[in-house]
C-alpha positions as CSV (number, residue, x, y, z in Angstrom):
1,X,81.9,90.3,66.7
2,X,80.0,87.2,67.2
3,X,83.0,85.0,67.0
4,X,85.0,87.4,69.3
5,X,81.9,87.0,71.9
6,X,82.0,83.2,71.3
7,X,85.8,82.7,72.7
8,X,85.1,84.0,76.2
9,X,82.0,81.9,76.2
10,X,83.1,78.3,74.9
11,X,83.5,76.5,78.5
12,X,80.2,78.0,79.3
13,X,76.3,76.2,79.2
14,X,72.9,77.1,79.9
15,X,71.9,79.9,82.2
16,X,75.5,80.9,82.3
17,X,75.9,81.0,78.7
18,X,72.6,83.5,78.6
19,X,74.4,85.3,81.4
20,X,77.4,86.1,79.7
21,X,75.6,86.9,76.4
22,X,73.5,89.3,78.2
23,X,76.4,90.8,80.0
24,X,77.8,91.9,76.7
25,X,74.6,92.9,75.7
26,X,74.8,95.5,78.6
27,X,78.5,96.3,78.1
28,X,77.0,97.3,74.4
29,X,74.6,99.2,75.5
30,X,77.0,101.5,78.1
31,X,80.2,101.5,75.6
32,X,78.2,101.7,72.3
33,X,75.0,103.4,72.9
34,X,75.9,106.6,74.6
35,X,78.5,107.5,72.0
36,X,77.4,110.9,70.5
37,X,79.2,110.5,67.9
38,X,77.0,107.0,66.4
39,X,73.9,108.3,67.4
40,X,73.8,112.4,67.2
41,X,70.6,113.8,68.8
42,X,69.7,110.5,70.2
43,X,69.1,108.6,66.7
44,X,70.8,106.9,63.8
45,X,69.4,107.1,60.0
46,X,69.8,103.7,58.6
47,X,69.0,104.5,54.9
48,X,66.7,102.1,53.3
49,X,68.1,99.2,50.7
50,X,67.6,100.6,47.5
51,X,66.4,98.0,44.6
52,X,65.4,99.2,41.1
53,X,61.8,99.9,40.8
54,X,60.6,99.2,44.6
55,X,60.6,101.8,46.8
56,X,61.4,100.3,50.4
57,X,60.4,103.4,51.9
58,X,57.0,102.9,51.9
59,X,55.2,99.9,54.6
60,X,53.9,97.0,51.8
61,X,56.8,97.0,49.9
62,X,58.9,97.2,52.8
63,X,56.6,94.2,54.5
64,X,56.9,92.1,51.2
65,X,60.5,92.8,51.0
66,X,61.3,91.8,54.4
67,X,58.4,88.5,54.4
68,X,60.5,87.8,51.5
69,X,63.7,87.6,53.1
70,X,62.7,86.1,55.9
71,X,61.4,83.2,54.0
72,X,65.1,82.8,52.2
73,X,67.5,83.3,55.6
74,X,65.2,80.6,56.7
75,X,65.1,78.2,54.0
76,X,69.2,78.7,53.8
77,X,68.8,77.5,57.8
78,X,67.1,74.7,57.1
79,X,69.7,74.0,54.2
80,X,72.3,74.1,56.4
81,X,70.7,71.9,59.5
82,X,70.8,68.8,56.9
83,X,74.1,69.8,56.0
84,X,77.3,67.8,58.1
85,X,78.0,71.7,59.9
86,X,74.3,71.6,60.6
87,X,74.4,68.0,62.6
88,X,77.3,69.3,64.5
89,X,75.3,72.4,65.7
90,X,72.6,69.8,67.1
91,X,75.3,67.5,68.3
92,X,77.0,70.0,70.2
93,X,73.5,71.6,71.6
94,X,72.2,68.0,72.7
95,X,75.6,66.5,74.2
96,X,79.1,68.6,73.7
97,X,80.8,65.8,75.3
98,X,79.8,63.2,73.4
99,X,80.7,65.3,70.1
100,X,84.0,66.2,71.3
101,X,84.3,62.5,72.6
102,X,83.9,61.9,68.7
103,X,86.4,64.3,67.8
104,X,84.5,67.3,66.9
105,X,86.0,70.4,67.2
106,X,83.6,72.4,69.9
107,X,85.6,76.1,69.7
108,X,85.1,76.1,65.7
109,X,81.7,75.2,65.9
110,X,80.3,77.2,69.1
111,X,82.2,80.2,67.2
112,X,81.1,79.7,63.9
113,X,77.0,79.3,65.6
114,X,77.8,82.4,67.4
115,X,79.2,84.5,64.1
116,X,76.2,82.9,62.0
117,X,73.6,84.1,64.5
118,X,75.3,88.0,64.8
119,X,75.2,87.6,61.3
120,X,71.0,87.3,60.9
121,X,70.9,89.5,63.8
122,X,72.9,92.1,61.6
123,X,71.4,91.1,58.3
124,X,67.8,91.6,60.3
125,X,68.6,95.4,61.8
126,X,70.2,96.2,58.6
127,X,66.7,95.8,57.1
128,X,65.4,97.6,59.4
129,X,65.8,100.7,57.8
130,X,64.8,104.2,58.9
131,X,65.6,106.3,62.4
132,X,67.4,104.0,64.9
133,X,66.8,104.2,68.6
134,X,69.3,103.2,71.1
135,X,66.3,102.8,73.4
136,X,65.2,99.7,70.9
137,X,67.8,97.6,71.7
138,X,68.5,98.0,75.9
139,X,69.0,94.4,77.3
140,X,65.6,94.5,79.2
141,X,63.5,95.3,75.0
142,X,65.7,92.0,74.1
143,X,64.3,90.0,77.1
144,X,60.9,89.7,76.2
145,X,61.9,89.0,72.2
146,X,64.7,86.4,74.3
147,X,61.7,84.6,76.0
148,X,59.1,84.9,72.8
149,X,61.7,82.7,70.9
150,X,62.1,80.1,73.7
151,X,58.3,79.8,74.0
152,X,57.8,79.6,70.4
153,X,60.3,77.2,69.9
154,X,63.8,78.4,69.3
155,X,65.0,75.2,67.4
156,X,62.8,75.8,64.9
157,X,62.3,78.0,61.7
158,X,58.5,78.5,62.5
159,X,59.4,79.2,65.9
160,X,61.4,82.4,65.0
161,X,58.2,83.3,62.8
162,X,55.4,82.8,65.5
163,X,57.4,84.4,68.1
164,X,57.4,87.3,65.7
165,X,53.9,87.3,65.7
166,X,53.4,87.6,69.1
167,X,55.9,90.5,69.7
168,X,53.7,92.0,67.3
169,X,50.5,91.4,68.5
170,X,51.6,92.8,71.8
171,X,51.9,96.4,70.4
172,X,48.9,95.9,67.9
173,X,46.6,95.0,71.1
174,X,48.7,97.5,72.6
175,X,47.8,100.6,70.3
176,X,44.1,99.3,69.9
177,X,43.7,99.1,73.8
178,X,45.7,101.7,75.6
179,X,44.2,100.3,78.9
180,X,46.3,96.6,78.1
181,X,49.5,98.2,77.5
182,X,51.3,97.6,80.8
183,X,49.6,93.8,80.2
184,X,51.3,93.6,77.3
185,X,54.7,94.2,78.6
186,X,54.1,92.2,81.7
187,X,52.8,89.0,79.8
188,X,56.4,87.8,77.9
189,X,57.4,87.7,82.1
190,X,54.8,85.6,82.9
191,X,55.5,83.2,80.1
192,X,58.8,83.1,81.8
193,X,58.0,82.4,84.7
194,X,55.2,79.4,83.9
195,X,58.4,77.9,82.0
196,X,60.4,78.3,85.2
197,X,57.5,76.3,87.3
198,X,57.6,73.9,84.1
């Protein structure tokens, strides 16, 4: 589906390209979403991964399991950066001209960064085992992840990891202090908008 999403998308850059990502976002949301028949009383059962002798049901071994996996999506990233596929990606995101001017085929490669990215996104709900939500994935949750990334550093490994952290320490500080809740929510915005005057 990545790929699919990827043709419509080839001539476009930068705030357009986000546009149109987020525009299927919300065309998911209407089309896929409301359909009673995927999520029945509001929720889907995603089943957890079952691997002899750890129960993935439970929170540490799921945490472990999923630090776990993390750690090898990303060091199979970093693997492929270094690889020739991997200096096209960054060729194409610094200058597409200049790697099409040096004959670099841009519709493979923006389609093949599009199908590898729907493929952790789909790896990463996959492991997220356990009652599903359409609520959890609306287009205006995904912002604030959207803008934790960019501030964290989206070209980086650690930067997936810290933004992470932060998502996370929203609810945490969330749950600990009811009274900073709406704070919480408001703050990913804010960090948008200091970019913006940036």
């Amino acid at each position: 589906i990545g790929a699919v999403v990827a043709l419509p998308a080839l001539r476009l850059e930068g705030i357009y390209l986000a546009l149109a990502t987020g525009a299927f976002a919300l065309l998911v949301s209407i089309l896929v979403f409301n359909q009673g028949k995927i999520f029945s009383n509001g929720v889907a059962e995603v089943p957890p991964l079952r691997l002899p002798g750890v129960d993935l049901s439970q929170p540490r071994p799921k945490a472990i399991f999923l630090s776990v996996a993390f750690a090898v999506v990303g060091l199979l990233l970093v693997a492929l950066r270094r690889s020739s596929l991997g200096r096209q990606f960054v060729a194409m995101k610094d200058s597409p001209l200049a790697g099409a001017t040096l004959g670099m085929n841009l519709v493979r490669t923006k389609a093949l960064a599009f199908a590898m990215s729907a493929a952790i996104a789909s790896l990463a709900g996959a492991l997220d085992a356990g009652k599903v939500a359409p609520d959890n994935y609306t287009f205006d949750r995904s912002l604030p992840i959207l803008l934790l990334a960019i501030v964290s550093g989206v070209g980086s490994i650690g930067g997936a990891f810290f933004g992470g952290m932060l998502l996370g320490s929203n609810t945490v500080l969330a749950s600990i202090v009811p009274s900073v809740s709406n704070i919480t929510q408001v703050m990913p915005g804010l960090i948008g908008l200091s970019m913006g005057r940036n």
